[in-house]
C-alpha positions as CSV (number, residue, x, y, z in Angstrom):
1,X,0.0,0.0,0.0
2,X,1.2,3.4,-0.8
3,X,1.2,6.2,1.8
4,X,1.4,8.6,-0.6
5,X,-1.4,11.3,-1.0
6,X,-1.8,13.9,-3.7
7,X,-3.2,16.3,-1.1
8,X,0.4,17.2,-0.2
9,X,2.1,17.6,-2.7
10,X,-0.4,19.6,-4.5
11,X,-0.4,22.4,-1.6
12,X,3.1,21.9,-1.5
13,X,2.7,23.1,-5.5
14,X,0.2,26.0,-5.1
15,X,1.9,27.6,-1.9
16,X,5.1,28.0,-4.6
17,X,2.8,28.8,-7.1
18,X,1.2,32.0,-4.6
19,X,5.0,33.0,-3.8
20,X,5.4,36.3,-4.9
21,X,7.7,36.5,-8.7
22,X,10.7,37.2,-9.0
23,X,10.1,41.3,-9.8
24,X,8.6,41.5,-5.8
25,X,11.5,39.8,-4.4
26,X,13.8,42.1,-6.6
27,X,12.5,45.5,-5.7
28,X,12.4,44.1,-1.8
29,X,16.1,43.1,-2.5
30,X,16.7,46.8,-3.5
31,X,14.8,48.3,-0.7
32,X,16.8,46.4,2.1
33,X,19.9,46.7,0.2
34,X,19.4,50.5,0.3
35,X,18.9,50.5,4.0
36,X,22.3,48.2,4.6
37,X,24.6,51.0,4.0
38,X,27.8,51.8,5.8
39,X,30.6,53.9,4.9
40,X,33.5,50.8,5.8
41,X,33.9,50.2,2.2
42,X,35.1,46.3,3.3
43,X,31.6,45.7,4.9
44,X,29.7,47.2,2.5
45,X,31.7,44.9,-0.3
46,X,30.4,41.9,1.7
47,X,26.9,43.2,1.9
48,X,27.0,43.8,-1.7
49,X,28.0,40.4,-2.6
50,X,25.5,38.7,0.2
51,X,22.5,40.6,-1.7
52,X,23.8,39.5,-5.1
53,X,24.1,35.8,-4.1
54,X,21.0,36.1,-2.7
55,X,19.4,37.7,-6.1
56,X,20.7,34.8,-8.1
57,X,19.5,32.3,-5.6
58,X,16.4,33.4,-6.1
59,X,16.4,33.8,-9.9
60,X,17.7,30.3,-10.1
61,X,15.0,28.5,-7.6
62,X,11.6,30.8,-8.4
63,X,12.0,30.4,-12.4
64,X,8.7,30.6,-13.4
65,X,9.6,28.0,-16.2
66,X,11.1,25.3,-13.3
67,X,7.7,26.0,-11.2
68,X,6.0,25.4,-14.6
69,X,7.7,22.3,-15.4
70,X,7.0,21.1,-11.9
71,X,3.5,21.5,-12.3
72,X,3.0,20.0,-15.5
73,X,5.4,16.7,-14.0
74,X,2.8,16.2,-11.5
75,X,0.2,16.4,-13.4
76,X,1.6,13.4,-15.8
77,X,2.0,11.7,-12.5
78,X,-1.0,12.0,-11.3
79,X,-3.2,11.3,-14.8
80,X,-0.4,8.3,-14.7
81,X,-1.6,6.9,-11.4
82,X,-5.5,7.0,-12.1
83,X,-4.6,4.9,-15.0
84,X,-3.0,2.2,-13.1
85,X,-5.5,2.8,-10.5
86,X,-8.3,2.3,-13.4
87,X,-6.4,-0.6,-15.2
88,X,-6.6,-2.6,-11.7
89,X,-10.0,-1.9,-10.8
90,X,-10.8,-3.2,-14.5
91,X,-8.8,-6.7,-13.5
92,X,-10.6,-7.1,-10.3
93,X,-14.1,-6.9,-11.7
């Protein structure tokens, strides 16, 4: 028996799918950038580099295409699963 539930994973999907895009996080990457500011020019080097990792981090992981592709991948799996689930009801009838 499988323990496995679509109910999870599907608000697992549509709570990334509600996350804000990539434009919100980028403008509230710029506004706390703007209020990290210090004239050590070392520190503020460090800061600068934390907020661009953290820009491509995000870029990389909330890809709209990725979030996409998950969606669609589930889907199959699903559609895939009430098959087999449909193919052996048919043989125990």
């Amino acid at each position: 028996m499988n323990d496995w539930q679509y109910g999870q994973p599907t608000n697992d999907i549509m709570s990334v799918s509600t996350l804000p895009g990539q434009t919100q996080f980028s403008l509230a990457l710029d506004r706390e950038a703007r209020r990290f500011r210090t004239d050590d020019v070392q520190v503020q080097r460090r800061i600068d580099r934390l907020f661009t990792e953290t820009r491509t981090a995000l870029g990389k992981f909330l890809d709209p295409q990725a979030i996409g592709a998950l969606h669609e991948e589930f889907r199959r799996a699903q559609e895939l699963e009430e098959e087999t689930r449909s193919e052996g009801d048919k043989k125990t009838s």
